[in-house]
C-alpha positions as CSV (number, residue, x, y, z in Angstrom):
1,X,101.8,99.5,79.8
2,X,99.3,101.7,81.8
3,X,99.8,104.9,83.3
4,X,97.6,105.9,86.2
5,X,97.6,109.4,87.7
6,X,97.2,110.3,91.6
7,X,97.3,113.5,93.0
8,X,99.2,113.4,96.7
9,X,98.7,116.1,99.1
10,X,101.9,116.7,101.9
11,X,104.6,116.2,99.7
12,X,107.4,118.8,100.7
13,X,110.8,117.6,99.9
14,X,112.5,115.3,97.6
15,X,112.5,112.8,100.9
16,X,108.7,112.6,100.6
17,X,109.1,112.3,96.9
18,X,111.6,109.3,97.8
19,X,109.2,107.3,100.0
20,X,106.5,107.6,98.0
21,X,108.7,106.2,95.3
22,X,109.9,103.5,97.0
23,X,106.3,102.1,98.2
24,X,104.9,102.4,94.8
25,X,107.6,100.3,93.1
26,X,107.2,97.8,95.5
27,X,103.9,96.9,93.9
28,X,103.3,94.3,91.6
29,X,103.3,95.5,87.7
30,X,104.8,99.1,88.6
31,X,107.6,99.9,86.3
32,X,107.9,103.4,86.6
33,X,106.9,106.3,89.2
34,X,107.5,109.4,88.1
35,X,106.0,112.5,90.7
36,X,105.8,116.5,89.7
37,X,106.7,117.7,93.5
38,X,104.7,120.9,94.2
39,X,105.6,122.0,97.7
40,X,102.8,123.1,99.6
41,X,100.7,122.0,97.5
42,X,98.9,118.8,95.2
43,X,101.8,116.6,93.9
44,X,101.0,114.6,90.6
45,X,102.5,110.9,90.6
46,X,102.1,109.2,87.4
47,X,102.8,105.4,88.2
48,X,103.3,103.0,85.1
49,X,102.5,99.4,85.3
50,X,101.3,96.3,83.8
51,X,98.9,94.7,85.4
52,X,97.7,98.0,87.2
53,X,97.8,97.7,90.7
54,X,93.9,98.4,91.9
55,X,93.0,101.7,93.2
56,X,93.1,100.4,97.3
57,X,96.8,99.3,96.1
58,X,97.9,102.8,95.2
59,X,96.3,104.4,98.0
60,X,97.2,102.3,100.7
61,X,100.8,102.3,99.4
62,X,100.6,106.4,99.4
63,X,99.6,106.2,102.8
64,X,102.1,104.0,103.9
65,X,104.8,106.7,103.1
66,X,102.4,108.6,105.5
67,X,100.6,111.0,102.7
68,X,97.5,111.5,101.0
69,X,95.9,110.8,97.8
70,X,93.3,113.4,96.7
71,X,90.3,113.6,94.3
């Protein structure tokens, strides 16, 4: 298993934390998704998988939630 860490920016409830959730699982290999909620501020998701999803995967399924993954 691999654990990958993204930082997501507009996170503000446990809602956003739940739709985030939900997209990441969806992707093929993820087992786990666990995210540190920092309202108002940069969210840390740590998403463990095997295979790990590629970087567009995790982004795109971020922004399908309708948030943002930061450097």
């Amino acid at each position: 298993m691999a654990q990958t860490t993204l930082k997501l920016e507009g996170l503000t409830c446990q809602g956003c934390v739940g739709s985030v959730t939900d997209e990441l699982q969806s992707l093929p290999g993820v087992t786990d998704v666990n995210i540190d909620l920092v309202n108002g501020g940069v969210s840390t998701a740590t998403v463990t998988s095997n295979p790990t999803p590629s970087t567009q995967q995790l982004h795109d399924a971020v922004a399908e939630a309708g948030y943002t993954v930061v450097d």
